[in-house]
C-alpha positions as CSV (number, residue, x, y, z in Angstrom):
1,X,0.0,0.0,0.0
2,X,2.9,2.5,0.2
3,X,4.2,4.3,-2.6
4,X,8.1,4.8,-3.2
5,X,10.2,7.4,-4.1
6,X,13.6,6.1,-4.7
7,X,16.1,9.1,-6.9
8,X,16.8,13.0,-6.1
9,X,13.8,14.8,-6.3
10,X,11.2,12.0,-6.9
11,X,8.4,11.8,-5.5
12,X,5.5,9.5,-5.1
13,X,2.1,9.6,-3.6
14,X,-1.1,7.6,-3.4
15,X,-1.2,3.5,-3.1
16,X,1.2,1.3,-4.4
17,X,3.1,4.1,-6.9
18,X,6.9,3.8,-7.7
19,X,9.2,7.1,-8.7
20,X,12.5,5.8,-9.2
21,X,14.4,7.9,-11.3
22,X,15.3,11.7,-11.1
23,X,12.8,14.3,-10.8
24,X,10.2,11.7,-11.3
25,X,6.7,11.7,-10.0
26,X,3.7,9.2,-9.5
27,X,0.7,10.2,-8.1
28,X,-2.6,7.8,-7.7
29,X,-2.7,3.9,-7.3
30,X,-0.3,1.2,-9.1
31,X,1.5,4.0,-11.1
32,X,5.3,3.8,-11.8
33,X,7.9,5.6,-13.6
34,X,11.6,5.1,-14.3
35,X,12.8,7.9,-16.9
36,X,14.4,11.1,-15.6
37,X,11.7,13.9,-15.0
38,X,8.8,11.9,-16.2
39,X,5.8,12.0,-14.6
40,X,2.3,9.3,-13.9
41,X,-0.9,10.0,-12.5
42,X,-4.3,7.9,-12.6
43,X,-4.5,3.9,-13.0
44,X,-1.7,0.9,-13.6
45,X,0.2,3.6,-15.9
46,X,3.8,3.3,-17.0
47,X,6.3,5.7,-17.9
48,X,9.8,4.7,-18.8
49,X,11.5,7.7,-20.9
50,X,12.9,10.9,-20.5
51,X,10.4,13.9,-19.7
52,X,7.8,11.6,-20.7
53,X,4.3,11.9,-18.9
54,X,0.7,9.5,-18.9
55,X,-2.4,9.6,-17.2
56,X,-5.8,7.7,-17.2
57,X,-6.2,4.0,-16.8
58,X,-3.8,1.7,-18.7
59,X,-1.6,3.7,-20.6
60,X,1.7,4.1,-21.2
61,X,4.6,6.5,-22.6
62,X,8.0,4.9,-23.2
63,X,9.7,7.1,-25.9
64,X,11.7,10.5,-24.8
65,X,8.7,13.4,-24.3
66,X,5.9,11.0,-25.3
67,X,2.7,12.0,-23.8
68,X,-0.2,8.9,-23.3
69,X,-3.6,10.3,-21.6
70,X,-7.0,8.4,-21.4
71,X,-8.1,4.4,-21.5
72,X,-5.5,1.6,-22.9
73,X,-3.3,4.7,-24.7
74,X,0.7,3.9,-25.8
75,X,2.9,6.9,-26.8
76,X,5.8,4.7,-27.9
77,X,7.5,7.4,-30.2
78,X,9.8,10.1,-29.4
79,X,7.3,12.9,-28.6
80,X,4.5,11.4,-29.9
81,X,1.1,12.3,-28.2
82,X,-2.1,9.9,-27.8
83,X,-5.2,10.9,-26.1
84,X,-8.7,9.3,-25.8
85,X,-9.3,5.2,-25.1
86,X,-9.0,2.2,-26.5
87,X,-9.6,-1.6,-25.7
88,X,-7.2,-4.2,-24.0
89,X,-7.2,-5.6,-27.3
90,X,-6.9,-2.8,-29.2
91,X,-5.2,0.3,-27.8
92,X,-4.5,3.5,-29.1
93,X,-1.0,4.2,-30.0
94,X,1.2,6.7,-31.4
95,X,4.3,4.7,-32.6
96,X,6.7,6.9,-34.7
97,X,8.2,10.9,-33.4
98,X,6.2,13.5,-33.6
99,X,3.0,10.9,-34.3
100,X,-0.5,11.5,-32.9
101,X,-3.5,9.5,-32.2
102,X,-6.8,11.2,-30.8
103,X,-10.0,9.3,-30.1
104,X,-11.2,5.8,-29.8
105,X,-8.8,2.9,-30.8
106,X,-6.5,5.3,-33.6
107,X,-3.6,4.7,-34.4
108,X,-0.7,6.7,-36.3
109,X,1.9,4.3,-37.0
110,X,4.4,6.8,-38.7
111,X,6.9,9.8,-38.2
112,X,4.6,12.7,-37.8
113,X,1.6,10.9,-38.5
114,X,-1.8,12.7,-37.3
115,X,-4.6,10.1,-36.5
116,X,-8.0,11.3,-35.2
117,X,-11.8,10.2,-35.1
118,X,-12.9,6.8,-34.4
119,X,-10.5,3.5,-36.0
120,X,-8.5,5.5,-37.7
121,X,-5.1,4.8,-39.4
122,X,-2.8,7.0,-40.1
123,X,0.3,5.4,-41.3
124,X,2.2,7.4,-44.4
């Protein structure tokens, strides 16, 4: 039930979040984070990059400044952005730099790629 804060300048709060790198933060229940700077807050979110940040239920940012926010959302390029909710068996993602999703269950699968709506593909 406790959260931890384990590098300079982390910090955790709420049930069961982990902080472990610098200037990290985790805030709500099940969180953790492990890139420098990065920050979590909501649900069972992950962040594991550089200055990356995600919040909501599920999601996950693991690429340098990737942002993830809503239900089953993956930034997993360099500053991509996602936002909005997807399924457990079909997320939203952002997979390439600079790429963005927006909705339900988008996807932009390539550098710069702008997805938004509902199943959308953006991939060229």
């Amino acid at each position: 039930m406790n959260s931890t804060a384990s590098d300079s300048a982390a910090h955790a709060e709420g049930r069961n979040n982990i902080a472990e790198a610098l200037g990290s933060h985790a805030e709500g229940s099940d969180n953790s984070v492990s890139g420098s700077y990065g920050h979590v807050e909501g649900y069972k979110n992950t962040v594991t990059s550089e200055a990356a940040h995600a919040e909501g239920k599920y999601t996950s940012a693991t690429a340098t400044g990737a942002h993830a926010e809503g239900y089953y959302a993956d930034a997993s390029g360099a500053y991509s952005h996602v936002e909005g909710y997807g399924l457990e068996s079909n997320h939203i993602i952002a997979t390439h730099q600079g790429a963005h999703a927006e909705g339900g269950q988008t996807k932009a699968t390539n550098t710069a790629a702008h997805s938004e709506g509902f199943l959308t593909v953006a991939s060229g």
